[in-house]
N, C-alpha and C positions, 0 to 999 in steps of 0.2 A: 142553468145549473141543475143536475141531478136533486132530484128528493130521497133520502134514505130516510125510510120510514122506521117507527121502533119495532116496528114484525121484523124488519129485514136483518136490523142492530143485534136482536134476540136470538134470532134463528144463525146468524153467523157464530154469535158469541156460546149458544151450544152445539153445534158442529167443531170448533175446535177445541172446549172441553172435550167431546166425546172421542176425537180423533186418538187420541194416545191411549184411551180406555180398548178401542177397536183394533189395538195392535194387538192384543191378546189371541190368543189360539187355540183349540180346542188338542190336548194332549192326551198320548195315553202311554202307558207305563208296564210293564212286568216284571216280574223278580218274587225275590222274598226275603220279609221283615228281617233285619239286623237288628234293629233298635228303636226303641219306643221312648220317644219324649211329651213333653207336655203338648207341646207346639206341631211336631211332625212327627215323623216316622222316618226313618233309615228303611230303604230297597234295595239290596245286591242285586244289580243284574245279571243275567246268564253269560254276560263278557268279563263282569266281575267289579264293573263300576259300584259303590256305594253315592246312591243320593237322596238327601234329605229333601222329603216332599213335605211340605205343611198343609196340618189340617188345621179346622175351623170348628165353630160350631155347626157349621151347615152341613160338612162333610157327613156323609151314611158310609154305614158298612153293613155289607151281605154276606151273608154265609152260601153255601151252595146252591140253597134250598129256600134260606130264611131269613127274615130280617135278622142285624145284631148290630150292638150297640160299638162305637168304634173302641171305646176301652175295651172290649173284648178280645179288641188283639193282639197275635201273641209272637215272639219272637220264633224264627222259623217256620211259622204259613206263607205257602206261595198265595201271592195278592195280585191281581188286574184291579190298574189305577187310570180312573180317567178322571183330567180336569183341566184346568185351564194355567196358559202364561205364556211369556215369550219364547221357553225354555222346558224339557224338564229340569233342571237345575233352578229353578225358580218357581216352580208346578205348587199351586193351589188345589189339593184333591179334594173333587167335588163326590165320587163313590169309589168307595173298596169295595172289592169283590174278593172274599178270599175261595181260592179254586182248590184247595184242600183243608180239609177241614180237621185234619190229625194232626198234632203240635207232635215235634221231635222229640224222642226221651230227653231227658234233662233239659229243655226248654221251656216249661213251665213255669 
């Protein structure tokens, strides 16, 4: 009769927690801010889709140039979003990068 050791019991039993963690993908995004919520952000894409990407407290945002803070942003910056999920329709944004740094008249 086989011996199943508790290294063997351990290591299978985090292999398949991790397995559904590793379906995750590294995404990236472009458009610009529709909408600012507590949770995410709204991205028009240049097709014209709207989708709600969620931020975190880990989430960063950059300016051109500089660091900023992601309250900082503002409805109508073009934004490069990269982060992670199956989807972007399900996208965890780990950095913004906003690629213009002039908000629209009446935007503010």
């Amino acid at each position: 009769m086989p011996r199943i050791s508790l290294f063997g019991l351990a290591l299978g039993a985090a292999l398949s927690i991790a397995g559904p963690a590793a379906a995750h993908g590294a995404l990236a995004l472009e458009g610009t801010i529709s909408a600012i919520k507590s949770q995410a952000i709204d991205v028009r894409t240049k097709e014209g889709a709207v989708i709600a990407v969620t931020i975190d407290s880990d989430t960063r945002a950059k300016g051109e140039s500089k660091p900023m803070e992601v309250s900082d942003l503002k409805i109508g910056q073009k934004v490069y979003i990269e982060g992670y999920g199956d989807t972007v329709t399900d996208m965890l944004a780990l950095n913004i990068l906003v690629t213009n740094m002039r908000t629209p008249a009446g935007k503010r």
